[in-house]
PDB file of N, CA, C and O in Angstrom:
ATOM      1  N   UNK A   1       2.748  25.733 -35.216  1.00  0.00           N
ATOM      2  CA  UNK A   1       2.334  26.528 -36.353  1.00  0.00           C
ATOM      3  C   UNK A   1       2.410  27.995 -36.010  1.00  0.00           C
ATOM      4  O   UNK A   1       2.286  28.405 -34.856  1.00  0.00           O
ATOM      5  N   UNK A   2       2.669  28.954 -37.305  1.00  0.00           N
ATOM      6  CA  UNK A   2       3.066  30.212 -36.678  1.00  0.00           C
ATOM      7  C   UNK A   2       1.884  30.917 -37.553  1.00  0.00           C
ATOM      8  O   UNK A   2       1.668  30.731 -38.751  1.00  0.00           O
ATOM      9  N   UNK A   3       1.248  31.683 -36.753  1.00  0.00           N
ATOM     10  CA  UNK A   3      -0.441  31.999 -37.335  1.00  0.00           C
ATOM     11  C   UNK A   3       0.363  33.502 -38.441  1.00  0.00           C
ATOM     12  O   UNK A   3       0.262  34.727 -38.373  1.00  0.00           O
ATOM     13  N   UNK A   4       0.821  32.930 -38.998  1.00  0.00           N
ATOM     14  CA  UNK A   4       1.261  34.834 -39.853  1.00  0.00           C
ATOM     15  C   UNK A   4       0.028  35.660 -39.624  1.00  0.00           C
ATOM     16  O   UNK A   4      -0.790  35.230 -38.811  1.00  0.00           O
ATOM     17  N   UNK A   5      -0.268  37.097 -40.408  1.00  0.00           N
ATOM     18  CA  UNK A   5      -1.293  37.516 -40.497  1.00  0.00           C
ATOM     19  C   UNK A   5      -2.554  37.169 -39.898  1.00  0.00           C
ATOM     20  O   UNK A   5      -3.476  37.248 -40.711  1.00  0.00           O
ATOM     21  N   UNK A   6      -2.926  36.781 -38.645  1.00  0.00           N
ATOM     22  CA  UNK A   6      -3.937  36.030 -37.648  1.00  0.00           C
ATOM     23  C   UNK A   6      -3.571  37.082 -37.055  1.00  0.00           C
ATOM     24  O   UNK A   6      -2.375  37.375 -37.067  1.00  0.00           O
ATOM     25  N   UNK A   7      -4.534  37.922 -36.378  1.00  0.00           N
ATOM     26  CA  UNK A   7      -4.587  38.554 -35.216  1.00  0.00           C
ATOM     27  C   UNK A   7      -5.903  38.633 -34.629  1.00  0.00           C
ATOM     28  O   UNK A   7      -6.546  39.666 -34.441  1.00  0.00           O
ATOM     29  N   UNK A   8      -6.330  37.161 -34.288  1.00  0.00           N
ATOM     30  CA  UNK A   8      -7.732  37.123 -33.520  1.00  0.00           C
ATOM     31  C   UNK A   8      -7.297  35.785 -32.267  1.00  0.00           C
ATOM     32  O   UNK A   8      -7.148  34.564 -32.314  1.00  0.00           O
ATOM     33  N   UNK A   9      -7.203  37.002 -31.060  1.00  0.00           N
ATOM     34  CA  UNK A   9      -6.399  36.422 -30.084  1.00  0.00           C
ATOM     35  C   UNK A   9      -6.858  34.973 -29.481  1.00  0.00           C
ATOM     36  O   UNK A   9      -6.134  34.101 -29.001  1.00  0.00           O
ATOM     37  N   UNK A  10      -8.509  34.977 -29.679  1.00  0.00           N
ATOM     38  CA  UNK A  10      -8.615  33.873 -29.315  1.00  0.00           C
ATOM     39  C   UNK A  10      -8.846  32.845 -30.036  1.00  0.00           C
ATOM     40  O   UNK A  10      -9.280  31.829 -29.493  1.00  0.00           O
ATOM     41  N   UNK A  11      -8.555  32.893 -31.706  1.00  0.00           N
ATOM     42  CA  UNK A  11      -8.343  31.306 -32.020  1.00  0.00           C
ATOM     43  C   UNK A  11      -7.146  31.164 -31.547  1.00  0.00           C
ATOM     44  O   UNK A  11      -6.918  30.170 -30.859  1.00  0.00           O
ATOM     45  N   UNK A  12      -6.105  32.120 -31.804  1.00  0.00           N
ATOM     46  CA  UNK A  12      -4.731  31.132 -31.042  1.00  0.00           C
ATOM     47  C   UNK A  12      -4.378  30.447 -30.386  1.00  0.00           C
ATOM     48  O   UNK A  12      -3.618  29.484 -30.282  1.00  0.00           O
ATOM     49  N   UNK A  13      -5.352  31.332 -29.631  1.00  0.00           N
ATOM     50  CA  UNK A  13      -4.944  30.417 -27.969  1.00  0.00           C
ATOM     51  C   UNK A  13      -5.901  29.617 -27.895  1.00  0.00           C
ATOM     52  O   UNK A  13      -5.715  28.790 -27.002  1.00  0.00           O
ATOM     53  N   UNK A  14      -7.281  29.438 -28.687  1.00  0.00           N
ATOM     54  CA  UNK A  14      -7.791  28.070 -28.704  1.00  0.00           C
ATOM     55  C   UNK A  14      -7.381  27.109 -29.411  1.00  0.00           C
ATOM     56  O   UNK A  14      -7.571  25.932 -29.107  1.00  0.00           O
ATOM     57  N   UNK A  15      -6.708  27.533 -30.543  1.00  0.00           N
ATOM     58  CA  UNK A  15      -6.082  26.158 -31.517  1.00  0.00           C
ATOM     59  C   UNK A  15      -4.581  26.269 -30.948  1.00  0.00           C
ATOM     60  O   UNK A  15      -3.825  26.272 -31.920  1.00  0.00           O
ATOM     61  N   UNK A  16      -4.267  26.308 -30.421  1.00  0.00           N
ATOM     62  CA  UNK A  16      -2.683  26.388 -29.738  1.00  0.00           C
ATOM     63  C   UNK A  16      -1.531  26.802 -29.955  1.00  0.00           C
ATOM     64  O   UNK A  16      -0.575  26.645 -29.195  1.00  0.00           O
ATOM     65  N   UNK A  17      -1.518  27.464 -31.191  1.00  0.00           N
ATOM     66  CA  UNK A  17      -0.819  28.148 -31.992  1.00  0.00           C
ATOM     67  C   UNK A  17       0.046  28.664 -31.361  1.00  0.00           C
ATOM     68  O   UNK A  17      -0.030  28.488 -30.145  1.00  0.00           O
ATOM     69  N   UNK A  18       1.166  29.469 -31.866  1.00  0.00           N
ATOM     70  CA  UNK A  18       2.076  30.101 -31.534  1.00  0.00           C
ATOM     71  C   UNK A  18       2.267  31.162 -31.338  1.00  0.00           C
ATOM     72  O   UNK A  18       2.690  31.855 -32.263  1.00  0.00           O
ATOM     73  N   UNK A  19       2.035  31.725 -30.061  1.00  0.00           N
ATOM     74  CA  UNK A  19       2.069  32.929 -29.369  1.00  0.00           C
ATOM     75  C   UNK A  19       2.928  33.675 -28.457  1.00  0.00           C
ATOM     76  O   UNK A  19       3.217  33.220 -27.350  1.00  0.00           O
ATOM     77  N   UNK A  20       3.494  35.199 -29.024  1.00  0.00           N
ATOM     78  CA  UNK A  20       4.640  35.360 -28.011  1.00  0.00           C
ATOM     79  C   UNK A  20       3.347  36.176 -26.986  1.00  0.00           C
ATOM     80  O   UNK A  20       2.335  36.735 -27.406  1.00  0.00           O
ATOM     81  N   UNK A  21       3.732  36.034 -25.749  1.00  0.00           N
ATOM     82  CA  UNK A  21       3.053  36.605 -24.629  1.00  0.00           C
ATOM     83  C   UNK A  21       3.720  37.762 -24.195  1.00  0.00           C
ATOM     84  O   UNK A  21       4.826  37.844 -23.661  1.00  0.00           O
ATOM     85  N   UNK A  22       2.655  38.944 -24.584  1.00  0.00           N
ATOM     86  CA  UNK A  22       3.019  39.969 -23.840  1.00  0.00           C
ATOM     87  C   UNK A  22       1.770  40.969 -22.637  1.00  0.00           C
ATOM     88  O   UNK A  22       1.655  42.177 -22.427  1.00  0.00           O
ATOM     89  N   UNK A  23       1.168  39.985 -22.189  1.00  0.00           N
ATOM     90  CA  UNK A  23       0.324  40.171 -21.019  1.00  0.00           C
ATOM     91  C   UNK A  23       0.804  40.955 -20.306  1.00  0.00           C
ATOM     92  O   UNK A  23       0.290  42.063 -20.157  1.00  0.00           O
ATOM     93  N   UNK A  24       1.692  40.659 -19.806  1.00  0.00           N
ATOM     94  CA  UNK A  24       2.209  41.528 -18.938  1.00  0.00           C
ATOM     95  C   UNK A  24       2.469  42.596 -18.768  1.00  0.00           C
ATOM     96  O   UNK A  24       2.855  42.910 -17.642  1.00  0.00           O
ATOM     97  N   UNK A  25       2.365  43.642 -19.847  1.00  0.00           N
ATOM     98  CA  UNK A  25       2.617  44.728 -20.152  1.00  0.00           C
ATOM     99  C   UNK A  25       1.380  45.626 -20.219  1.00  0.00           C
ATOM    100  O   UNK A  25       1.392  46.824 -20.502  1.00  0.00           O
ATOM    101  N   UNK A  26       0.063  44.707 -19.850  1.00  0.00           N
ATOM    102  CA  UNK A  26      -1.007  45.373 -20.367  1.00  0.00           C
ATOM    103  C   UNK A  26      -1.682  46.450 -19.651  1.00  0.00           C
ATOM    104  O   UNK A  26      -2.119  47.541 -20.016  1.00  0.00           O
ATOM    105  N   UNK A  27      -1.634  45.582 -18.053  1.00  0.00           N
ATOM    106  CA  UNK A  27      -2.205  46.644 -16.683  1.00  0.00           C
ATOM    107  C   UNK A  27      -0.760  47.452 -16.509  1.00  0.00           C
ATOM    108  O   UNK A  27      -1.072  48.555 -16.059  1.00  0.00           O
ATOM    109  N   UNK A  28       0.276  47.406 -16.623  1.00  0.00           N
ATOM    110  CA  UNK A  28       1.088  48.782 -16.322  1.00  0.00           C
ATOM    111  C   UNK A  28       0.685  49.826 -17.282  1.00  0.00           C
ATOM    112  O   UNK A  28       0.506  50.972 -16.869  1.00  0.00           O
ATOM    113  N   UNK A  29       0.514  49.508 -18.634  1.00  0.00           N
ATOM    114  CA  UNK A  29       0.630  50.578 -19.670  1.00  0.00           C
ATOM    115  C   UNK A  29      -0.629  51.552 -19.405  1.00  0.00           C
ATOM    116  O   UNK A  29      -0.661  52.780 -19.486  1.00  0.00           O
ATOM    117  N   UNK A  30      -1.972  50.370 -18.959  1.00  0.00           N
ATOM    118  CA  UNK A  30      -2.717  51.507 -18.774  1.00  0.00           C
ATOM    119  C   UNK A  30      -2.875  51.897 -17.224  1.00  0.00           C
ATOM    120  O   UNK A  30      -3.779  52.724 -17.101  1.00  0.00           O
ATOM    121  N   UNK A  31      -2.393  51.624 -16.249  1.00  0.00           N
ATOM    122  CA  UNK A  31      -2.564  52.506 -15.262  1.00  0.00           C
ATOM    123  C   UNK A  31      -1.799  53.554 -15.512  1.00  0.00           C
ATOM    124  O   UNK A  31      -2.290  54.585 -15.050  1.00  0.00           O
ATOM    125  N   UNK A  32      -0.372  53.765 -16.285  1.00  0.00           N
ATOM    126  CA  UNK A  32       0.269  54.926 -16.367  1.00  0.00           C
ATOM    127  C   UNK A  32      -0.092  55.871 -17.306  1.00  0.00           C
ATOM    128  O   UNK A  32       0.508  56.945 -17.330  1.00  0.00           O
ATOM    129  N   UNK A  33      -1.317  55.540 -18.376  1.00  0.00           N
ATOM    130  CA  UNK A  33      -1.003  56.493 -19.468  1.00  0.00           C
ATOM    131  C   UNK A  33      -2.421  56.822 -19.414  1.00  0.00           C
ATOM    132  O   UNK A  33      -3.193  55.982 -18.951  1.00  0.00           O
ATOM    133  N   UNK A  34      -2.955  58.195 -19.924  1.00  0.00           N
ATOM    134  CA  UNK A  34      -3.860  58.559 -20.045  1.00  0.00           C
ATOM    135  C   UNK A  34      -4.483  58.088 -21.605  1.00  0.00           C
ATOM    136  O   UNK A  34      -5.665  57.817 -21.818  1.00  0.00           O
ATOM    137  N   UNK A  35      -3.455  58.067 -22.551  1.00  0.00           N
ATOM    138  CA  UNK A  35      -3.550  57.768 -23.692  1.00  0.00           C
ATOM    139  C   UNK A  35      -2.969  56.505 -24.352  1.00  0.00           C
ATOM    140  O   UNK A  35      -1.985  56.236 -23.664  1.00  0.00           O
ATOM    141  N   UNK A  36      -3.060  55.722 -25.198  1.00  0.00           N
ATOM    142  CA  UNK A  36      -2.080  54.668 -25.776  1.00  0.00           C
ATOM    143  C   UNK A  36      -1.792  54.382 -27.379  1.00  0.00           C
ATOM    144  O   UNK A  36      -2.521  53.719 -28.117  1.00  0.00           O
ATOM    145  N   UNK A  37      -0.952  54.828 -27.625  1.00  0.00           N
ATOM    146  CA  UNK A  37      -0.709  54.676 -28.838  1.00  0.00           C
ATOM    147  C   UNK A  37       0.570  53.502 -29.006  1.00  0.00           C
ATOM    148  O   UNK A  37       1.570  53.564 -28.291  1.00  0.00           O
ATOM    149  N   UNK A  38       0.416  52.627 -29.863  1.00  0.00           N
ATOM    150  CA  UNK A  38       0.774  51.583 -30.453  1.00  0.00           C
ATOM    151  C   UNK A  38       2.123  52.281 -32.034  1.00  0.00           C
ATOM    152  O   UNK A  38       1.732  52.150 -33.194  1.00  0.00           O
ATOM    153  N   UNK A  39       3.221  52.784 -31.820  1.00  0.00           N
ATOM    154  CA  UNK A  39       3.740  52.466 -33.372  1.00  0.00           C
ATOM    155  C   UNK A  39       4.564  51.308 -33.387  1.00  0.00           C
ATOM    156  O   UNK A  39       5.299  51.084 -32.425  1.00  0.00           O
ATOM    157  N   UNK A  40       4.521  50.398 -34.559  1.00  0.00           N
ATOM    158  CA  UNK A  40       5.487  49.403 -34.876  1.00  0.00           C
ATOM    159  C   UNK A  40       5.614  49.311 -36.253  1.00  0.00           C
ATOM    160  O   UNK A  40       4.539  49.645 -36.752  1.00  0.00           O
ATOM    161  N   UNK A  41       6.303  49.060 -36.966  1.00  0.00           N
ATOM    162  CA  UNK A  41       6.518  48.277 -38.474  1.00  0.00           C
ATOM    163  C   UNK A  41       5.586  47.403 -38.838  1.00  0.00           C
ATOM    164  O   UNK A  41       5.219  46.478 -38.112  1.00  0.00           O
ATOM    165  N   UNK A  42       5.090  47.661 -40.110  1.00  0.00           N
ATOM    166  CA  UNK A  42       4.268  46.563 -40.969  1.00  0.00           C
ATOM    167  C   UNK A  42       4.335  45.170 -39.858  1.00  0.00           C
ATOM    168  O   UNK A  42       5.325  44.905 -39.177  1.00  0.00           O
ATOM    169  N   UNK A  43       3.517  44.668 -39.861  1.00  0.00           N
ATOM    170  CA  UNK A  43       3.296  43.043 -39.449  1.00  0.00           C
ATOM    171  C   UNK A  43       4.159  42.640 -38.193  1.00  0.00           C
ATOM    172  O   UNK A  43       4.706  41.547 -38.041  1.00  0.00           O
ATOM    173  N   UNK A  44       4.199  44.005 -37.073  1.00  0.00           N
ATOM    174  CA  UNK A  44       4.905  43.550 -35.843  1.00  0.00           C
ATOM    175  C   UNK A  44       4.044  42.982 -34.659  1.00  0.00           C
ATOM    176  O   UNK A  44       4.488  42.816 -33.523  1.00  0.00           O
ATOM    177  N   UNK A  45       2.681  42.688 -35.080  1.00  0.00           N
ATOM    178  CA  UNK A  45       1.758  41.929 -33.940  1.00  0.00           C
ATOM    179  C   UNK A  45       0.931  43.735 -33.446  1.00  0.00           C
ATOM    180  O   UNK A  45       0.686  43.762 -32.240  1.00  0.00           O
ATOM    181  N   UNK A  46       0.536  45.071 -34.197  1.00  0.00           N
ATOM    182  CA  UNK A  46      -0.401  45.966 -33.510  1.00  0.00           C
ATOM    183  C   UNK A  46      -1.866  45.511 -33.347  1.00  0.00           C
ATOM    184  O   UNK A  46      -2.717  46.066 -32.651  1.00  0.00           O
ATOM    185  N   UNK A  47      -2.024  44.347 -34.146  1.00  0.00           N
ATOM    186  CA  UNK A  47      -3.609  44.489 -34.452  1.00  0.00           C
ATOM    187  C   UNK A  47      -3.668  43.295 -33.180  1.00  0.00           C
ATOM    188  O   UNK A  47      -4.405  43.605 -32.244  1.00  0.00           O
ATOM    189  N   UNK A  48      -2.838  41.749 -33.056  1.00  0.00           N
ATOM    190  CA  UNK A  48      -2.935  41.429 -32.263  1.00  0.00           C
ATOM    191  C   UNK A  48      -2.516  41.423 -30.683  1.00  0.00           C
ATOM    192  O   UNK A  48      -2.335  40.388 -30.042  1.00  0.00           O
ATOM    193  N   UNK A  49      -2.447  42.166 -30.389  1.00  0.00           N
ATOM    194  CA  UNK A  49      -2.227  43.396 -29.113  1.00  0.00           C
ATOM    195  C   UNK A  49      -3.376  43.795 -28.820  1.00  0.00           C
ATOM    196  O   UNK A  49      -3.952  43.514 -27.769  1.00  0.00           O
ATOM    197  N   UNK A  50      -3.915  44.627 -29.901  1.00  0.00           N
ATOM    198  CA  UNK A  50      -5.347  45.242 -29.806  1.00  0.00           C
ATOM    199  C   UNK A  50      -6.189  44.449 -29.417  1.00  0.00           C
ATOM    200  O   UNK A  50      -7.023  44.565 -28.520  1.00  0.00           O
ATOM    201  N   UNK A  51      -5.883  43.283 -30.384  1.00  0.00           N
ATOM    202  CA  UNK A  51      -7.249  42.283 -29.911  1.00  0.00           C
ATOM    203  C   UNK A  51      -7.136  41.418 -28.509  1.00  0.00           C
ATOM    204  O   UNK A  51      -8.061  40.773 -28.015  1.00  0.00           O
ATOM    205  N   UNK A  52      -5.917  41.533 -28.021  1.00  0.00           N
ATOM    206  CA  UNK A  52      -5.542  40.760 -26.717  1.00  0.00           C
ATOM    207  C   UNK A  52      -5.964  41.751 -25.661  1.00  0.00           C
ATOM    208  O   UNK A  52      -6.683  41.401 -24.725  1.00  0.00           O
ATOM    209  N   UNK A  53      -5.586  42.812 -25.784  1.00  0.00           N
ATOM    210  CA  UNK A  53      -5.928  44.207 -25.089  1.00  0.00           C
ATOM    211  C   UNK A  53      -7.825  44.162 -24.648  1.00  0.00           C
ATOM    212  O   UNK A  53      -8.412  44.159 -23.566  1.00  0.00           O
ATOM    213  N   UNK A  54      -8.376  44.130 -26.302  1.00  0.00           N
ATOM    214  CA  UNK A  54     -10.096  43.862 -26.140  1.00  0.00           C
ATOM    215  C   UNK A  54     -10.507  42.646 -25.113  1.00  0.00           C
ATOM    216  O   UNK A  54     -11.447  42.692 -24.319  1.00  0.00           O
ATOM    217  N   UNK A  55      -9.608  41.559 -25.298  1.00  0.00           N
ATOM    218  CA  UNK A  55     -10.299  40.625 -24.715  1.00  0.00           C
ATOM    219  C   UNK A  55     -10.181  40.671 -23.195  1.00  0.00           C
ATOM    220  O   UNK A  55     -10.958  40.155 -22.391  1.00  0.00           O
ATOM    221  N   UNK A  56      -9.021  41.413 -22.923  1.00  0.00           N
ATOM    222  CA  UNK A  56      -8.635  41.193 -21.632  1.00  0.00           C
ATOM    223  C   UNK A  56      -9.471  42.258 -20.498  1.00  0.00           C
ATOM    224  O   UNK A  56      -9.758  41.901 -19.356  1.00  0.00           O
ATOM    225  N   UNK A  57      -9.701  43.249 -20.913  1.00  0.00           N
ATOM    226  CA  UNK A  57     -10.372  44.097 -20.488  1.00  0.00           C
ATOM    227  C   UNK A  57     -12.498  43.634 -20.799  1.00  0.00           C
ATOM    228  O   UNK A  57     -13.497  43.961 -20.159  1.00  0.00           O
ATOM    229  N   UNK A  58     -12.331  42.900 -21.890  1.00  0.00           N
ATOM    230  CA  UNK A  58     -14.081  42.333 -22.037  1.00  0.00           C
ATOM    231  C   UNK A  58     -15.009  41.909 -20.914  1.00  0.00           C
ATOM    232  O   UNK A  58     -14.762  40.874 -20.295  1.00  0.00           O
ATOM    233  N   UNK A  59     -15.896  42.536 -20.667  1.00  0.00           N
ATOM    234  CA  UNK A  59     -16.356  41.924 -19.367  1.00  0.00           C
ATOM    235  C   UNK A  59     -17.187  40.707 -19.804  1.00  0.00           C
ATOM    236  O   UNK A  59     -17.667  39.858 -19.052  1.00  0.00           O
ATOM    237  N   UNK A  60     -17.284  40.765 -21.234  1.00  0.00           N
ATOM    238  CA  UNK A  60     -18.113  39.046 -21.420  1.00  0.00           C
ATOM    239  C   UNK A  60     -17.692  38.149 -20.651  1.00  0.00           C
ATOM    240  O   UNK A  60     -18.150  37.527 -19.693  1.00  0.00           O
ATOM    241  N   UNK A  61     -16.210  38.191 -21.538  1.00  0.00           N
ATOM    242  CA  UNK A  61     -15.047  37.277 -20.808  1.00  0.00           C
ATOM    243  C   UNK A  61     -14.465  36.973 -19.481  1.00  0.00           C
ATOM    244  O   UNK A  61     -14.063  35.922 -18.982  1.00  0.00           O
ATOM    245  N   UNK A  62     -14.559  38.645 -18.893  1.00  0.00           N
ATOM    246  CA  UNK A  62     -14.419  38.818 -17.292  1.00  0.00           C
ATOM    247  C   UNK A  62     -15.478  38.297 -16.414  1.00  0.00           C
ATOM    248  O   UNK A  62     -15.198  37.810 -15.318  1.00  0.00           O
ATOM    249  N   UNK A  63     -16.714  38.382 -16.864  1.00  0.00           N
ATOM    250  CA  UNK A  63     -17.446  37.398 -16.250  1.00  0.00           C
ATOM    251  C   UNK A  63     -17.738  36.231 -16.250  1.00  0.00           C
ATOM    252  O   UNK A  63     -18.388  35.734 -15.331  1.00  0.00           O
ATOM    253  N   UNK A  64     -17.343  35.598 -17.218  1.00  0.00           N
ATOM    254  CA  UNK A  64     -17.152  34.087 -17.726  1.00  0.00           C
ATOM    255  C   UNK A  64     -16.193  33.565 -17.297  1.00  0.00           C
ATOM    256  O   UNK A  64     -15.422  33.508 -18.254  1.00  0.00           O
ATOM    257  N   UNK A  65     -15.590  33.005 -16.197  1.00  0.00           N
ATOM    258  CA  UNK A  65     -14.100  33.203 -15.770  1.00  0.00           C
ATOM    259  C   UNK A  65     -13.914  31.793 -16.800  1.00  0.00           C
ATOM    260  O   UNK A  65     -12.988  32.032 -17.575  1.00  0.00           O
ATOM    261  N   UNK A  66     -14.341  30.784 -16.981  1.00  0.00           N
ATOM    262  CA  UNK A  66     -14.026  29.798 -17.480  1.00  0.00           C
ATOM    263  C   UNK A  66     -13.675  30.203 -18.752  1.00  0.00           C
ATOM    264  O   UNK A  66     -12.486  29.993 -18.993  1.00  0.00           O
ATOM    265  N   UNK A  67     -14.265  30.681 -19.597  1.00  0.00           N
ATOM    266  CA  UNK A  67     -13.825  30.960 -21.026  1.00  0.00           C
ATOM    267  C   UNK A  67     -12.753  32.383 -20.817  1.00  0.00           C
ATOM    268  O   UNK A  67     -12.063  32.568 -21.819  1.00  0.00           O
ATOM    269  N   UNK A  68     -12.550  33.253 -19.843  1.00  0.00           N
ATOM    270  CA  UNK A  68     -11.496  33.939 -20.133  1.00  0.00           C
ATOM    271  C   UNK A  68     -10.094  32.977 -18.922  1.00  0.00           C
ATOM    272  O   UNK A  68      -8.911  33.320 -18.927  1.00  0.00           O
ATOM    273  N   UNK A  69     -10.500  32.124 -18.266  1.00  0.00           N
ATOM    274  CA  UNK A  69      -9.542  31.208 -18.050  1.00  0.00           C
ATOM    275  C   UNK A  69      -9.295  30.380 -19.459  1.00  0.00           C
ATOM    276  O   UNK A  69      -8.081  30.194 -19.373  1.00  0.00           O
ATOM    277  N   UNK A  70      -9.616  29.898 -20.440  1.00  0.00           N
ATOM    278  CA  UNK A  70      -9.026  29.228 -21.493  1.00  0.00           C
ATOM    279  C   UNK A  70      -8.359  30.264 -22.762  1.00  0.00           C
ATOM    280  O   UNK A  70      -7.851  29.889 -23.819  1.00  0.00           O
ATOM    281  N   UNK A  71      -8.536  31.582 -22.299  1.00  0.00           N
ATOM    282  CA  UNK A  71      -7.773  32.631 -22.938  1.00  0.00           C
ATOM    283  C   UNK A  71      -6.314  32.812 -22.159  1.00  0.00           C
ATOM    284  O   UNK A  71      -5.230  32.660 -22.722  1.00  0.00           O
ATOM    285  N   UNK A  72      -6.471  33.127 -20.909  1.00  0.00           N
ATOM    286  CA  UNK A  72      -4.993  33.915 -20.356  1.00  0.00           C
ATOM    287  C   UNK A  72      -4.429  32.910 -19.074  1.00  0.00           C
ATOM    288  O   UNK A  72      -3.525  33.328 -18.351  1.00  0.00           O
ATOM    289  N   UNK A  73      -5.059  31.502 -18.846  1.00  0.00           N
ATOM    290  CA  UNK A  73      -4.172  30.956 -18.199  1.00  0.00           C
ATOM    291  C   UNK A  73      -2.995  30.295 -18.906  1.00  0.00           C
ATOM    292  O   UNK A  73      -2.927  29.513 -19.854  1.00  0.00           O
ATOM    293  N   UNK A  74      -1.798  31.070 -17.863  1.00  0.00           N
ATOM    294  CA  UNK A  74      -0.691  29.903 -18.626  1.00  0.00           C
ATOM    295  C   UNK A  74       0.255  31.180 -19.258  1.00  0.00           C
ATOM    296  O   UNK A  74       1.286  31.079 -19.921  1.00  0.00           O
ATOM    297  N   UNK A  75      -0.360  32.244 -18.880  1.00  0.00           N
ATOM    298  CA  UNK A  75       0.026  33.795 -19.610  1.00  0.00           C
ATOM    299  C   UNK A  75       0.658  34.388 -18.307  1.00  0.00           C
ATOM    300  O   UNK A  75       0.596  33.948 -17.159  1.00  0.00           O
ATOM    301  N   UNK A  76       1.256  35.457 -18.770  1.00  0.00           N
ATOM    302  CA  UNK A  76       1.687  36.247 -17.485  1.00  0.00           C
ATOM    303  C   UNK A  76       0.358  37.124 -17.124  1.00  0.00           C
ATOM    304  O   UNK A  76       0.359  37.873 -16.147  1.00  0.00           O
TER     305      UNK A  76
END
């Protein structure tokens, strides 16, 4: 299933949905930039970025390793 308009990173990845992974991009962008700005076209995934961005950096989650292991394992 392809979540159109869904950008709440973690039902996706709890209901299994269809997600392109761009993890990987997250700790380079911010060790290099002082600032981050996001432009893309209408409905190119900014909001869910943002929200992948929130979670990944969340220390709820960072301290919970189990529930931010059922977010980003399996991710780059």
């Amino acid at each position: 299933y392809f979540p159109y308009h869904n950008a709440n990173f973690a039902s996706i990845r709890k209901s299994g949905e269809f997600y392109v992974d761009k993890t990987r991009f997250i700790q380079p962008l911010f060790e290099s930039a002082k600032h981050v700005s996001i432009f893309r076209p209408p409905s190119f995934g900014k909001s869910l970025m943002q929200e992948t961005i929130a979670h990944f950096f969340d220390f709820r989650y960072q301290n919970c390793k189990e529930e931010w292991s059922k977010l980003f394992d399996g991710l780059d």
